[in-house]
Each structure stands twice: as structure tokens, then as C-alpha cells.
C-alpha positions as CSV (number, residue, x, y, z in Angstrom):
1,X,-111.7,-154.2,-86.8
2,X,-108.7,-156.4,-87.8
3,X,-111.2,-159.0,-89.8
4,X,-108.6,-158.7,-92.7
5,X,-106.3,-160.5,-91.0
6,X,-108.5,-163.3,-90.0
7,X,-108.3,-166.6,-92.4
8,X,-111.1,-167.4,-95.0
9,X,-112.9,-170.2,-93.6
10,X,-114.3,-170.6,-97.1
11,X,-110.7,-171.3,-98.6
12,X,-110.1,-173.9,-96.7
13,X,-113.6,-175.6,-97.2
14,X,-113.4,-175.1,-101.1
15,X,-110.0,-177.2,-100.5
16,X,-111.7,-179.9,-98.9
17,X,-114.6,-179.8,-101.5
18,X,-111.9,-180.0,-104.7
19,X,-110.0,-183.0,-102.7
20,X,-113.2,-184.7,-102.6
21,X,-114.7,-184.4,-106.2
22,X,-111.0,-185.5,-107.5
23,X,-111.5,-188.8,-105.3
24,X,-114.9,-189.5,-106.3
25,X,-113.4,-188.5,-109.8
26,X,-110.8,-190.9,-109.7
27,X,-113.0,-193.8,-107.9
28,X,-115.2,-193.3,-110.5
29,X,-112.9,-193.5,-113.1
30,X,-111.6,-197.1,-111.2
31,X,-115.2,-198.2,-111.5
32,X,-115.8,-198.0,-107.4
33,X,-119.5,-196.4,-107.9
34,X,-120.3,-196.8,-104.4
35,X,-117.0,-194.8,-103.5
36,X,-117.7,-192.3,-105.5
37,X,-121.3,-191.5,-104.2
38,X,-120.4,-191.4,-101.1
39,X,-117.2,-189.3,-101.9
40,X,-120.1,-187.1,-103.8
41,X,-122.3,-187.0,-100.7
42,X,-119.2,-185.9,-98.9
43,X,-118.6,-182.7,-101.2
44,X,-122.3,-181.8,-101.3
45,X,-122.3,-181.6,-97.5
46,X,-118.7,-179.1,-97.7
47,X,-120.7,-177.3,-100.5
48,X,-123.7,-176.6,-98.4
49,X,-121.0,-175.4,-95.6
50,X,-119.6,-172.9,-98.0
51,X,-122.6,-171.6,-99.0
52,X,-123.6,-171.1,-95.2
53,X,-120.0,-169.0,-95.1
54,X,-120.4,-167.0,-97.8
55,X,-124.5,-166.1,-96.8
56,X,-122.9,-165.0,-93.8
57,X,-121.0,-162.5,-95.3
């Protein structure tokens, strides 16, 4: 009933997700390869969360 008042839980995942791609960016960019797959693991498992947020919809 009130579900617009309720918080996207995607938003705040798609946060996270952009946090991490700019870290693996930026480690990347440093030359820290393993950092940034592991940073790029990190935002594939967020990703895969989102998607299970939105197929809820």
C-alpha cells in the first residue's frame, strides 16, 4: 500500500557498483592489475544483486 515510500534498494546497490568500477578504474590506472580484478569481481557480484532487484519487480 505505502510501497512508494519505501527506499529503492536498487539505488543504493547501483551506488556501491559505481564506487567500485571507479576503484578498479583508478587501480588500474595505478597499474595494481590484481586490485583491480578483484575490485571488478566485486562490481560483478553488486551487478548480479541488482539485477535480482529489478527481476523482482
Amino acid at each position: 500500500m505505502f510501497s512508494i515510500f519505501k527506499p529503492d534498494p536498487s539505488k543504493k546497490l547501483r551506488k556501491e557498483y559505481d564506487a567500485k568500477l571507479e576503484q578498479g578504474m583508478q587501480a588500474q590506472r595505478k597499474g595494481d592489475i590484481k586490485s583491480y580484478a578483484m575490485l571488478s569481481a566485486e562490481a560483478e557480484k553488486i551487478w548480479s544483486e541488482i539485477e535480482k532487484t529489478n527481476a523482482k519487480k
